[in-house]
C-alpha positions as CSV (number, residue, x, y, z in Angstrom):
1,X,8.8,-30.9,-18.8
2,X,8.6,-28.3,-21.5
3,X,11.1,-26.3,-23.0
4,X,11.5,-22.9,-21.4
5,X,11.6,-19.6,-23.5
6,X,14.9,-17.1,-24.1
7,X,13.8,-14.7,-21.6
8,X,13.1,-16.8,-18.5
9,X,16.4,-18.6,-19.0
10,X,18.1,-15.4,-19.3
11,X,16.4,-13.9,-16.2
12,X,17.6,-17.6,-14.3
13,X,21.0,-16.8,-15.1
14,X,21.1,-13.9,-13.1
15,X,19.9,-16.1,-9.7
16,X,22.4,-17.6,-7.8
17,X,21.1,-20.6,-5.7
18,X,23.6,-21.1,-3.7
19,X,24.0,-17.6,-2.6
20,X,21.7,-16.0,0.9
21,X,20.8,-12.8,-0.6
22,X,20.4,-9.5,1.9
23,X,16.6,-8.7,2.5
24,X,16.9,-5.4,-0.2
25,X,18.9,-7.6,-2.5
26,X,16.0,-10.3,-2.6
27,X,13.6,-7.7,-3.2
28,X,15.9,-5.7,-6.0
29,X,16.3,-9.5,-7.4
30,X,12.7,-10.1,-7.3
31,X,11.8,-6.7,-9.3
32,X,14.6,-7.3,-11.8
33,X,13.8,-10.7,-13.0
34,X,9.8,-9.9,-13.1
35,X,8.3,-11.9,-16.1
36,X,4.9,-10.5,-15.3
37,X,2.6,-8.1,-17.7
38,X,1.1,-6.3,-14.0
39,X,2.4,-5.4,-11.0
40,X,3.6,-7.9,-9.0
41,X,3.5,-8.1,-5.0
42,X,5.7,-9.8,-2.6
43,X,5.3,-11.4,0.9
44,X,8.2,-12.0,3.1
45,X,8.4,-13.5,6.0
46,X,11.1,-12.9,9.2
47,X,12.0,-15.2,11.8
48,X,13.3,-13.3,14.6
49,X,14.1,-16.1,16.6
50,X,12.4,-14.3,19.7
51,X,10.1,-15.7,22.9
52,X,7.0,-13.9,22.7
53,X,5.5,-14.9,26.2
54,X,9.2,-13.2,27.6
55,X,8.7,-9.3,28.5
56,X,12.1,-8.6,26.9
57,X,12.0,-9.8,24.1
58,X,8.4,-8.6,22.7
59,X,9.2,-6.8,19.2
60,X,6.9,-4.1,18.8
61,X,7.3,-1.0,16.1
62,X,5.6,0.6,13.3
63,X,6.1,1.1,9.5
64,X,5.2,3.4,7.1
65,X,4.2,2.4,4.0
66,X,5.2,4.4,0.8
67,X,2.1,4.4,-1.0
68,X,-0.5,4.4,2.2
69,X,-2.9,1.7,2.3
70,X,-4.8,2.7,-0.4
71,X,-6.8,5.1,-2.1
72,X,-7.2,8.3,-0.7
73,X,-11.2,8.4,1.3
74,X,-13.4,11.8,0.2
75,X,-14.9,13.4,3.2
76,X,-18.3,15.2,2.4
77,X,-19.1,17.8,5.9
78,X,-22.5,19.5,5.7
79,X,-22.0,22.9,7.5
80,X,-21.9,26.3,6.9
81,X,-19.7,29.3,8.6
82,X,-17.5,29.0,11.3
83,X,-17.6,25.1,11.1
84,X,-17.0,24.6,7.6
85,X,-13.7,26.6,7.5
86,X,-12.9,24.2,10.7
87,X,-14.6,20.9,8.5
88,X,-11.7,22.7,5.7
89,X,-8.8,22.9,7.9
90,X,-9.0,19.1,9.0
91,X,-8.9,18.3,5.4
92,X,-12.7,17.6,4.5
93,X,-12.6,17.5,0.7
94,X,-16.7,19.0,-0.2
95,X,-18.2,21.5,2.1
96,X,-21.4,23.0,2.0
97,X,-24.8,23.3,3.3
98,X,-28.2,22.9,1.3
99,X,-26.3,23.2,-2.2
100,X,-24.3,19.5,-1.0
101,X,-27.4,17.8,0.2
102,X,-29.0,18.8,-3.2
103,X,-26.3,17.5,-5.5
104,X,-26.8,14.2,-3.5
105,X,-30.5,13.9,-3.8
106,X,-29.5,14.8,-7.8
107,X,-27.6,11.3,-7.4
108,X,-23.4,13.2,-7.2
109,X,-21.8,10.3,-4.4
110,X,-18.3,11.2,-5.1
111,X,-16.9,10.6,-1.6
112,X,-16.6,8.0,1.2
């Protein structure tokens, strides 16, 4: 096997294998000893040890991710009046009548 460089040997020194690191601490560990140009992700996996065919012990929750799921979707409404303050108040992003459908035919598809 090759010789390894300065940095990963550094970054191995602050691993201990013989240590069960808390779930945050694993991920803090992960992030600090990155040796990656781009951003890296991480899959984990928990056993909670539970039956799933027994009512009582079904886990069931939700999370909320810090960055979303992705990118943000553009909403194009075509209305006019009354409806396109309501099409702005649910958080459409371009609303308009004729002038919208004319920047499309022009080729503009800036939204979802």
């Amino acid at each position: 096997m090759g010789r390894r460089g300065k940095r990963y040997l550094l970054l191995k020194k602050k691993i201990d294998k013989n240590k069960l690191y808390v779930a945050m601490d694993a991920v803090k560990l992960v992030k600090e000893t990155s040796n990656c140009k781009f951003e890296e992700s991480v899959e984990i996996a928990i056993c909670l040890n539970v039956k799933p065919k027994t009512k009582g012990e079904r886990v069931r929750g939700t999370v909320v991710l810090p960055q979303g799921l992705g990118k943000k979707i553009k909403v194009a409404v075509f209305a006019e009046g009354d409806e396109a303050e309501r099409a702005k108040e649910a958080g459409a992003d371009y609303v308009d009548g004729e002038e919208l459908a004319k920047r499309i035919e022009a080729g503009w598809l800036e939204f979802d």
